[in-house]
C-alpha angles and dihedrals in degrees: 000000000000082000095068093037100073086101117061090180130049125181133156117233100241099212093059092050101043079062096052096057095045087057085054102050095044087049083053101045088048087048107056096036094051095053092047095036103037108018091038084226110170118240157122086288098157082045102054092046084057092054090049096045087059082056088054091056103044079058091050094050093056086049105052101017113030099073102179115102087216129058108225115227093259091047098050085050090051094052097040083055093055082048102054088042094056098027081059092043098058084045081051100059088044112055103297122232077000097070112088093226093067083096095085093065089084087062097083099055098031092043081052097047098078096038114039132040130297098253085050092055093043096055095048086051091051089046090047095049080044093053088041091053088046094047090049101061097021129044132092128276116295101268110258149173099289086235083054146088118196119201138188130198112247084231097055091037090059092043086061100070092034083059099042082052095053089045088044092053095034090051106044096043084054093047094045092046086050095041085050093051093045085059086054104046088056110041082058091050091050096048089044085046079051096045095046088051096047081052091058096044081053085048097049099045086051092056086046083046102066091037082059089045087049095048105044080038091094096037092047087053092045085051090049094053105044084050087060094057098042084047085058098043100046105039101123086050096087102189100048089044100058083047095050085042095052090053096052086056095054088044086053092051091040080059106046088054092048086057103049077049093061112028141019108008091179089068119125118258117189081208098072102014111093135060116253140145133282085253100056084042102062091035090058097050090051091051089058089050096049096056093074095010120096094191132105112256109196110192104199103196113197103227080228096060121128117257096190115124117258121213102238126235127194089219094057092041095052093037085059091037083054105063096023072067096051092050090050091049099045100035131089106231110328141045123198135221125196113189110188132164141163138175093289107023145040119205128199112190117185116185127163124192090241130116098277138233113316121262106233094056098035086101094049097048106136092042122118116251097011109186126183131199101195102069133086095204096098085200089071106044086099111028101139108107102053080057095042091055105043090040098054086044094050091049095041084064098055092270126133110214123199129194128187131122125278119262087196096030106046089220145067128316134187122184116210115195133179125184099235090235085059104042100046086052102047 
């Protein structure tokens, strides 16, 4: 039944159906005092206001009393079945499966069919074929002119309930499959409406981006070339010149960024352009970490990992640098990497022994400009965007990315998982 699944949540909107229920009743009420004023018909008239009155007043009590703007799965139940029960007792009192009006019993279930859940559906189909079957064999005479008698034969009275079971099967299986499709139809255009939100968030931080490489393009150069002339000046004091040296290093790579930033992104980066493994891949991002980083990266390999070469992308390299990152900046001493792989998946799994992520923002993770307010590292009050960012760039290249904090670590862990097929074709 994965068909009828993609919605974890049904609920019917109140204010539709309170509408639709006002159009009933005054059908109802037009119905019934047209045939005994007008028609002279003979029936339980002052009964079968009552019965509609109670009607009136279900209404009013959705109106006045219900608050909620949505009707849950059990309410709306609870309601369709009222109106099945008064919908048949009115049909009771005027001729039963005879009355041409019988017809509209099939509205509740069908009506909920494309709108609640499929054991909802189920049990207002089996109350309407019980309330059909009921109507059939028990009910009083077809309302007439009182100088009249009406009379069915017995062979077009049973084909009426035989007719009103098909319609009832055809019609709820119809309304379930386009209900389900409608689902459908609207998870994917809210997750387009999310992706392509996402996309302009991405837009709008590369445009911040180059403003950023434009502007620490002068000060970058100021700090390059004041590192020259220290390095000339202390070179026979060995430990402040590896230091100095390790910082125009770190100047030269900040450049060449700020460049690739600004100016030309199809250049060439001997980084992210050649094909290599999982496992290179991630050796090479923690390389880059340890040579400012005074942490403990511990890289864990599965003996069953894949080995075959992965087309790199720039968007996969700079989505785990991103939260290996995240984990170097937030833990106490070590950060954990976890390569698997199989036959069908490969698993990234990134944990820290930090504090973890704070609790009230660990359901929003993946969201832009996070702030917390629960935790005392002033660092990560705001932690969102790094997140965001990996995150967005990781999904958008088939993978599916977890966050939630670590039972054996203490920390932080994201898992990171590609289906192989994916991953090998990216």
């Amino acid at each position: 039944m994965k068909f009828f699944e993609t919605s974890k949540f049904y609920s019917l909107k109140k204010s539709t159906y309170i509408n639709l229920r006002w159009i009933g009743i005054i059908g109802q009420l037009f119905s019934v005092n047209l045939v005994y004023f007008y028609f002279n018909f003979d029936f339980d008239f002052l009964i079968c206001n009552a019965v509609i009155f109670l009607g009136i007043i279900s209404n009013f009590f959705l109106i006045f009393i219900y608050k909620k703007t949505q009707l849950s799965d059990r309410s709306a139940l609870i309601f369709l079945i009222i109106d099945i029960i008064q919908l048949g007792i009115l049909i009771y009192l005027t001729g039963g499966i005879s009355n041409p009006f019988s017809i509209f019993l099939l509205i509740p279930s069908v009506f909920a069919s494309s709108n609640l859940g499929l054991r909802t559906n189920l049990l207002l189909v089996l109350f309407t074929l019980v309330a059909i079957i009921i109507l059939t064999f028990y009910s009083k005479d077809l309302p007439s002119p009182l100088n009249d008698h009406f009379h069915i034969s017995p062979y077009y009275y049973f084909s009426i309930p035989v007719a009103l079971i098909i319609a009832l099967i055809f019609l709820n299986y119809f309304a379930i499959i386009f209900g389900a499709e409608s689902r459908l139809r609207k998870e994917a255009l809210n997750k387009m409406e999310e992706i392509m939100a996402k996309e302009h968030e991405m837009l709008s931080l590369g445009g911040q981006a180059a403003a950023a490489a434009h502007s620490l393009g002068t000060p970058l150069s100021t700090i390059k070339i004041i590192t020259q002339e220290l390095n000339k000046q202390l070179k026979d004091q060995k430990d402040v010149y590896q230091d100095i040296k390790l910082l125009s290093s770190q100047v030269e790579r900040c450049d060449e960024i700020l460049k690739k930033l600004s100016l030309n992104p199809s250049e060439e980066d001997s980084f992210i352009d050649e094909d290599i493994n999982m496992r290179t891949y991630l050796k090479d991002i923690i390389s880059s970490f340890k040579e400012t980083s005074n942490n403990d990266f511990i890289l864990n390999i599965n003996q069953d990992s894949n080995s075959k070469k992965i087309t790199k992308s720039i968007e996969i390299i700079y989505g785990l640098r991103n939260f290996i990152g995240n984990a170097n900046k937030f833990c106490k001493k070590k950060i954990y990497i976890t390569l698997k792989s199989d036959n069908e998946n490969t698993e990234v799994i990134i944990e820290d022994d930090g504090e973890g992520y704070p609790s009230d923002i660990l359901s929003k993770i993946g969201e832009p400009y996070l702030k917390s307010i629960k935790t005392t590292n002033k660092e990560k009050i705001g932690l969102g965007l790094g997140l965001f960012i990996g995150k967005t760039l990781l999904e958008k290249n088939f993978a599916s990315v977890n966050c939630w904090n670590s039972e054996t670590r203490g920390g932080a862990e994201v898992i990171i998982k590609w289906k192989n097929k994916d991953l090998f074709n990216i």
